[in-house]
C-alpha positions as semicolon CSV with decimal commas, in nm:
position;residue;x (nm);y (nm);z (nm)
1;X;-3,995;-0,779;12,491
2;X;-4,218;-0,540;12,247
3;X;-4,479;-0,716;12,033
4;X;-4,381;-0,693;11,646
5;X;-4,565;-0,504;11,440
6;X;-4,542;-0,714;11,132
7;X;-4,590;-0,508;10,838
8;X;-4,556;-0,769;10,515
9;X;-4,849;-0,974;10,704
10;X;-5,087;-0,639;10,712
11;X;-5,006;-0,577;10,386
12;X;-5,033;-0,899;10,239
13;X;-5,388;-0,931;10,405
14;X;-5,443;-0,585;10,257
15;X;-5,318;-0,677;9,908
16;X;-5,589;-0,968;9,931
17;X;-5,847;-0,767;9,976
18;X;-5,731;-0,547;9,726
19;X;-5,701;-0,832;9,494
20;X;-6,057;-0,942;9,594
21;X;-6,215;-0,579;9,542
22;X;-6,008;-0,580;9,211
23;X;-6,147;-0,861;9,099
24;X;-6,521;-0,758;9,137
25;X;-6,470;-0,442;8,937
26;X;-6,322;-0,603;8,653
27;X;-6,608;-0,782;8,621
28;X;-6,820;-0,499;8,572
29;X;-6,553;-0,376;8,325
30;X;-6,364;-0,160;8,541
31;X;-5,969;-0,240;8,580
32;X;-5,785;0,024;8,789
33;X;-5,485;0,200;8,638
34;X;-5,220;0,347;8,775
35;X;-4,955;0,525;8,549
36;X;-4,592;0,525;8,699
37;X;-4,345;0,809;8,540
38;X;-3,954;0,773;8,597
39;X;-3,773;1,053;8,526
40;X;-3,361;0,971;8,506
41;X;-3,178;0,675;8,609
42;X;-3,173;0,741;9,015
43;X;-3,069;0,350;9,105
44;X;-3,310;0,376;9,410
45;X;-3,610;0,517;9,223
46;X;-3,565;0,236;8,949
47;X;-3,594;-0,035;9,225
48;X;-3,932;0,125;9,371
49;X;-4,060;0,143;9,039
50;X;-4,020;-0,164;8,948
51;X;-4,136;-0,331;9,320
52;X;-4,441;-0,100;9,178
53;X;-4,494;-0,275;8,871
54;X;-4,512;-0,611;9,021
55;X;-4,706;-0,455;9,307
56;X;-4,957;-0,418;9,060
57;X;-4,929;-0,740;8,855
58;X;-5,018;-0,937;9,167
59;X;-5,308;-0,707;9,261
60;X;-5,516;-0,732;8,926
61;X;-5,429;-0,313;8,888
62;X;-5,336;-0,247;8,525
63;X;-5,006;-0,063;8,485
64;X;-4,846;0,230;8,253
65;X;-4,481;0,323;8,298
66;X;-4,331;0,584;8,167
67;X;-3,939;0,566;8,174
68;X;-3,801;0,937;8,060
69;X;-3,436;1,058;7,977
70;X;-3,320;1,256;8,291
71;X;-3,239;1,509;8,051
72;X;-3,621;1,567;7,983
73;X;-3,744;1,865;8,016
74;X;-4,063;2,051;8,219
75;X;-4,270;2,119;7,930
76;X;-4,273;1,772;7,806
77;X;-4,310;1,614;8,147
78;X;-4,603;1,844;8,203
79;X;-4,718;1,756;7,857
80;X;-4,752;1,379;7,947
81;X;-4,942;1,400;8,285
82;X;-5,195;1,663;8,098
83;X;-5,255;1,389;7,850
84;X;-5,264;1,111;8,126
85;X;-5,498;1,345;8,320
86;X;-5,761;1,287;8,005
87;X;-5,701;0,895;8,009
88;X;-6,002;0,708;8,136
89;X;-5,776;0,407;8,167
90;X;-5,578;0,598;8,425
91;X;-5,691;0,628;8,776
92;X;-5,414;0,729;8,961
93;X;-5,071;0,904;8,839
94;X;-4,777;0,857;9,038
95;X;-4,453;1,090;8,924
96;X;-4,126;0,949;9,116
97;X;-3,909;1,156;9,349
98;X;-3,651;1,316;9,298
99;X;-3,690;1,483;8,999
100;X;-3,379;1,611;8,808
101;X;-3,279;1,967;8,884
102;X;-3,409;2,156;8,526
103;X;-3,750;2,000;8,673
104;X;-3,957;2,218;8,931
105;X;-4,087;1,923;9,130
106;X;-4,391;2,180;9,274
107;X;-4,520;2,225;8,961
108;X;-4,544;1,904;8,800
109;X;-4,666;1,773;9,201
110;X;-4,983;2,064;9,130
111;X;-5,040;1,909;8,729
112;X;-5,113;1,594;8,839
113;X;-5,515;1,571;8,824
114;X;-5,623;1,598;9,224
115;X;-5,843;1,323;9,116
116;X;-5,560;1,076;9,000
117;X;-5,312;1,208;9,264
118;X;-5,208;0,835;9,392
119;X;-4,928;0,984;9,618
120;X;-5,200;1,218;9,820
121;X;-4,960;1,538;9,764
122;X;-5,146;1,778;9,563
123;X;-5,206;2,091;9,775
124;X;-5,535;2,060;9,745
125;X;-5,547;1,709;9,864
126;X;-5,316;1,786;10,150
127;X;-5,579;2,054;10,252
128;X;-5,858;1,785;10,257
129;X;-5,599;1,588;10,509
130;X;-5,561;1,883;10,739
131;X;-5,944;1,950;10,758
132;X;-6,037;1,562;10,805
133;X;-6,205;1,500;10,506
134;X;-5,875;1,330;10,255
135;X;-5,966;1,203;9,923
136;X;-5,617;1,062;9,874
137;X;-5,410;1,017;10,176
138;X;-5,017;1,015;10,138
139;X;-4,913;0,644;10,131
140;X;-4,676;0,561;10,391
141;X;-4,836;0,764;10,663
142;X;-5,211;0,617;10,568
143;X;-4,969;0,268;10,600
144;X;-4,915;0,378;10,951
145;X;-5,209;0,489;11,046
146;X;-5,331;0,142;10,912
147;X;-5,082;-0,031;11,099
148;X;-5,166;0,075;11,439
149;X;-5,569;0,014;11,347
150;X;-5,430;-0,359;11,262
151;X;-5,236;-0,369;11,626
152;X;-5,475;-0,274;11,824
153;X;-5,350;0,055;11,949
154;X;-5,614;0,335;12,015
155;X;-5,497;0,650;12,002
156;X;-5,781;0,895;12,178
157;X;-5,681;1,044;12,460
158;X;-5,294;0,934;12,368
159;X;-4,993;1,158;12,369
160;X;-4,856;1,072;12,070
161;X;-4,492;1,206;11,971
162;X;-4,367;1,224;11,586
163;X;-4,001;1,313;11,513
164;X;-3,957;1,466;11,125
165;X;-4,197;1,728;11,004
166;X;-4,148;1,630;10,637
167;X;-4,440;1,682;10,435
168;X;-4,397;1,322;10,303
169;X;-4,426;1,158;10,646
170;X;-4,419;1,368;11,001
171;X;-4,620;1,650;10,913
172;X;-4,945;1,490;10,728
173;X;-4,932;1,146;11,007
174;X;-4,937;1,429;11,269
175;X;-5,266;1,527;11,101
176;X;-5,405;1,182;11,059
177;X;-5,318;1,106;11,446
178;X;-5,503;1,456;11,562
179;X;-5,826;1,315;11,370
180;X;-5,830;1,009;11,585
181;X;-5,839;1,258;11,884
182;X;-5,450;1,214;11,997
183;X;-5,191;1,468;12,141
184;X;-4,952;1,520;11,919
185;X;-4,639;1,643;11,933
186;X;-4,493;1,782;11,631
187;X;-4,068;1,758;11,681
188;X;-3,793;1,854;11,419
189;X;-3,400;1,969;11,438
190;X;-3,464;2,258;11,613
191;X;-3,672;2,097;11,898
192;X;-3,512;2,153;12,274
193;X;-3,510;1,829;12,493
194;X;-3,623;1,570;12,249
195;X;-3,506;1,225;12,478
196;X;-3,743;1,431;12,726
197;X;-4,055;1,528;12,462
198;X;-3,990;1,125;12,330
199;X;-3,991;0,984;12,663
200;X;-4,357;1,122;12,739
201;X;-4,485;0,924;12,401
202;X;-4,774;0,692;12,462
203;X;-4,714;0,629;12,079
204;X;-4,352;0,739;11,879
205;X;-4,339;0,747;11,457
206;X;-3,997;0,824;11,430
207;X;-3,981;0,923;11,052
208;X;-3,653;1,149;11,090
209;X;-3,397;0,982;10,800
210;X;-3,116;0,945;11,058
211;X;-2,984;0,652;11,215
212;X;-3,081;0,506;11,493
213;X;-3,124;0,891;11,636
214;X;-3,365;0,792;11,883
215;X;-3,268;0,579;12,185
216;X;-3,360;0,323;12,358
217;X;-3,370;0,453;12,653
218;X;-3,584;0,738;12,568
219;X;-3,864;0,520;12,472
220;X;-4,121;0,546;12,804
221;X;-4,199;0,167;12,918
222;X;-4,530;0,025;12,734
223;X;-4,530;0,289;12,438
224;X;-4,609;0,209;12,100
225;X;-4,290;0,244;11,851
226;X;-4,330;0,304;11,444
227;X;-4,043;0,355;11,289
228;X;-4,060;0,484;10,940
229;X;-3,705;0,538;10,924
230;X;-3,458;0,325;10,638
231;X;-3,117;0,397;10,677
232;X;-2,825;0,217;10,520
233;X;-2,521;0,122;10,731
234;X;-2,214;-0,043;10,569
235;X;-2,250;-0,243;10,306
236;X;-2,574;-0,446;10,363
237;X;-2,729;-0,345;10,717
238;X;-3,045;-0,148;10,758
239;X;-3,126;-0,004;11,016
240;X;-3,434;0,279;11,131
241;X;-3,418;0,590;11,293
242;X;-3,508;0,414;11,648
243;X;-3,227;0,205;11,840
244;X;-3,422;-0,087;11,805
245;X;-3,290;-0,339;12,045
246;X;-3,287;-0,126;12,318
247;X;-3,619;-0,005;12,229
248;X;-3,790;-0,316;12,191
249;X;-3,707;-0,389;12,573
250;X;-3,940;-0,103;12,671
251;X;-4,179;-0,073;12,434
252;X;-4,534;-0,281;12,415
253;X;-4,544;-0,305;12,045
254;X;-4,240;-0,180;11,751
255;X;-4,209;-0,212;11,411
256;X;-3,887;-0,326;11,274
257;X;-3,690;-0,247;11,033
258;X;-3,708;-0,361;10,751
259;X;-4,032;-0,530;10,710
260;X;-4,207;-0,281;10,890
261;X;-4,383;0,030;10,749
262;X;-4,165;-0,026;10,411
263;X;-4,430;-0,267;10,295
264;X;-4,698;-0,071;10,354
265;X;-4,601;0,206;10,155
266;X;-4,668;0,021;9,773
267;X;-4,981;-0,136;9,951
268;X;-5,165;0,190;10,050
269;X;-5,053;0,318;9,677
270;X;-5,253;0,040;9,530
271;X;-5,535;0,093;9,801
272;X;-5,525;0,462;9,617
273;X;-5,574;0,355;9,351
274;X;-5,841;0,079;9,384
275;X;-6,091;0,393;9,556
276;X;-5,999;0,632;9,238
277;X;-6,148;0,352;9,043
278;X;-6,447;0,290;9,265
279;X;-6,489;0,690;9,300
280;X;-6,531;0,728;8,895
281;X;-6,803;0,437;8,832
């Protein structure tokens, strides 16, 4: 059976260290802020934000939320992150997904200070991604890419395949894993033969949004699995993107869902925001 790839123990050492580093800047008057905007009443967006908040709380990371009518409108949205742009308090801005429709989500994602931009998806901080030089990575691939650092797995030389080409997830890890001198594999919808592109993986990130797409079976023995993938089924059950049971019988190492890159996600926001602070003493 596959190793697990626990990802609320990486974190939770991360979020120490975090804590730690924290801890020594306050102390020469530095707290890091991170400002948190909600835009609506999205039931999903209101639970990250508030896993955020807390995230925060336990992390020494001072934090600013903004909760807005989802009948807001552009100009005052854009209003706010200009004025939390000029707030020294502020270190990183975070503006949560989806926005409501009167909203153009590019826009207010190119306002956002590429400075403070917590979430890594300012254009001009995904450019500094694809060139190998990021100032703020995106947070759940950098929680990936940390992830298979913390298990071990090398990935020069390594064919690695991702499935999703979002510009969230599949597109920028597919950067990250090209800097570490991997073949990657870039696969999406429209990509002939996937079980046979999968099942030449050394290493799969399966980041696709559909359940348990990706079987078992596909998985080539001793490859590495992440699956990014959250995906309700029923009332309570979650499963990823990857057919996990099946998969764990041929893989080395998997992630599982949940508890696997979910809980990296919040961590590598805070890790954002801990170097914004350190970059502006």
């Amino acid at each position: 059976m596959a190793k697990i790839i626990d990802g609320k123990a990486i974190a939770a050492k991360i979020r120490a260290e975090i804590s730690a580093e924290a801890a020594r800047l306050k102390e020469k008057g530095i707290v890091p802020g991170l400002a948190v905007v909600l835009v609506g009443e999205d039931p999903a967006s209101k639970v990250y934000v508030s896993m955020k908040e807390k995230a925060c709380a336990d992390v020494g990371i001072f934090s600013d939320e903004y909760k807005l009518p989802a009948e807001t409108g552009e100009a005052e949205l854009l209003a706010l992150i200009e004025k939390l742009n000029a707030d020294p308090k502020i270190h990183g801005i975070l503006v949560q997904l989806p926005l409501p429709k009167q909203i153009n989500t590019e826009r207010v994602l190119e306002a956002i200070s590429p400075d403070k931009d917590a979430d890594g998806f300012h254009p001009y901080n995904v450019g500094r991604l694809v060139i190998g030089k990021p100032l703020f990575q995106p947070c759940t691939p950098y929680g990936v890419m940390v992830m298979l650092k913390e298990a071990g797995v090398e990935l020069s030389g390594k064919e690695v395949v991702v499935v999703g080409r979002s510009n969230i997830v599949g597109k920028p890890v597919a950067f990250m894993c090209l800097q570490q001198n991997a073949t990657v594999t870039l696969c999406h919808s429209k990509t002939r033969d996937l079980a046979g592109k999968v099942a030449q993986a050394d290493v799969v990130i399966a980041a696709v949004g559909v359940p348990e797409m990706i079987k078992g079976s596909w998985i080539k023995e001793g490859a590495v699995v992440i699956d990014v993938g959250v995906n309700r089924v029923g009332e309570k059950k979650l499963v990823g993107d990857v057919e996990y049971a099946a998969a764990s019988e041929r893989a080395s190492a998997i992630t599982p869902v949940p508890g696997g890159v979910g809980p990296m996600t919040i961590t590598m926001l805070l890790q954002n925001t801990l170097e914004s602070a350190k970059r502006g003493m």
